[in-house]
N, C-alpha and C positions, 0 to 999 in steps of 0.2 A: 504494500500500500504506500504511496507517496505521498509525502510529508508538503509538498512545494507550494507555497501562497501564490491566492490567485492573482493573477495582475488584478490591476486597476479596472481594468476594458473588461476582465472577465465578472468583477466586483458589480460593475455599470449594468454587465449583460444580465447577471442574476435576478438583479434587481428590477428592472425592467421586467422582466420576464414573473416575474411573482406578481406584482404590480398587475400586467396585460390579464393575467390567468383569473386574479382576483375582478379584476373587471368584469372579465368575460360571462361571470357567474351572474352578471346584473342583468334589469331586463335591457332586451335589443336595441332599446334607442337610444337609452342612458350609456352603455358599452358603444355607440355609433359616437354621441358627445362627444364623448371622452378623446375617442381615437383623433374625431375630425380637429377639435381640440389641439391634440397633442400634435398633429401633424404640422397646425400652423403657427403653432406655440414658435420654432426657434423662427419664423418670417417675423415675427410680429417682437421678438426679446431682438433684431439684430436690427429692427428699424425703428424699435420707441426705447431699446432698453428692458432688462428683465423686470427691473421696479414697478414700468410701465404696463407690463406686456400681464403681470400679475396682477395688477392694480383694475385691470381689463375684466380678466376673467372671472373678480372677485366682484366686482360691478355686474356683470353681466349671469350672476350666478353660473356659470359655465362650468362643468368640470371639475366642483369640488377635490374630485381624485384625484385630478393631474396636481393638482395643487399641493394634495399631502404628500402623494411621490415625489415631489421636488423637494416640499419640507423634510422630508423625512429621510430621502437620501443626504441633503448637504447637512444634514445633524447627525448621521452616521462619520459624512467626512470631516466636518467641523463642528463637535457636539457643541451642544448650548450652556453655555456659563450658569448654576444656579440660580431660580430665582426669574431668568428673563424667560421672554415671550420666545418658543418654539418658531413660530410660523416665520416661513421663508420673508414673506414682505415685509413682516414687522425685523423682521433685524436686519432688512436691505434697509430700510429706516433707519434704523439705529447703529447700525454698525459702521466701520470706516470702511472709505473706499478701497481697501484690500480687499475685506471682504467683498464688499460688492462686484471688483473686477473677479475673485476665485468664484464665488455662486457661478457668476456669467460664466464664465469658461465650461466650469463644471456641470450646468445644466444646459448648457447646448452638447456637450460630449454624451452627458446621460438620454439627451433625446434624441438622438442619433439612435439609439438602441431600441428605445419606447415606442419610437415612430414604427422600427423596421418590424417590432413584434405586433404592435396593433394593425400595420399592413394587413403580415401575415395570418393573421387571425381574422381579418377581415371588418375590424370594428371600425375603418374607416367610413368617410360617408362625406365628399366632395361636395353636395349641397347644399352643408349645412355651414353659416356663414361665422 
C-alpha cells in the first residue's frame, strides 16, 4: 500500500468530485443550478473579481452549494482563525489582499475540476442565465 500524499490537483479533484456526487442527489433543477452556476462562476470571478462574482450569487440566491464548496474548500487550504466568520465572502471582506489574491487563484484552479465533473455528470444547463 503507498504511503504518497496526494498533490494539490489530486486534493482539488476529490473535492470537487464529493461536492458534484453530493449535488447530484438533489432534485434535477437545483443539480442543473448548480452546475450552470458553476460553469460561469470563473467568466464572471475573472471579469468582476471573486468578491464580486460571490456577492452575485449570494444576491441572486443562486447556488447556495457552489458557495459552500468554495467556502469550505479555501478553509481546508487556509483554515479560519477562531472566533471569525467561515464564509468565503465575509473574509474576502475582511481579510488582506493576500488572501484575496490566494482565494482567486485557488478557486479558479478548484473550478477547473467542479466544472469538468458537473459536465460530466450532466448537471449543466446552458439556458439558465
Amino acid at each position: 500500500m503507498s504511503t504518497s500524499k496526494k498533490t494539490l490537483d489530486q486534493e482539488r479533484a476529490a473535492h470537487a468530485w464529493d461536492v458534484v456526487h453530493g449535488v447530484k442527489g438533489k432534485k434535477e433543477d437545483e443539480a442543473k443550478k448548480f452546475g450552470t452556476q458553476a460553469k460561469k462562476l470563473p467568466t464572471r470571478i475573472l471579469a468582476s473579481g471573486l468578491g464580486q462574482a460571490l456577492a452575485f450569487l449570494f444576491a441572486k440566491g443562486y447556488a447556495p452549494e457552489l458557495q459552500e464548496a468554495l467556502t469550505d474548500w479555501i478553509a481546508k487550504r487556509r483554515p479560519v482563525a477562531p472566533g471569525k466568520d467561515k464564509r468565503l465572502l465575509v473574509r474576502l471582506i475582511q481579510e488582506d489582499a493576500d488572501f484575496q489574491r490566494y482565494a482567486t487563484a485557488e478557486c479558479l484552479a478548484y473550478l477547473q475540476w467542479l466544472v469538468r465533473f458537473a459536465d460530466a455528470e450532466k448537471l449543466t444547463d446552458t439556458q439558465e442565465s
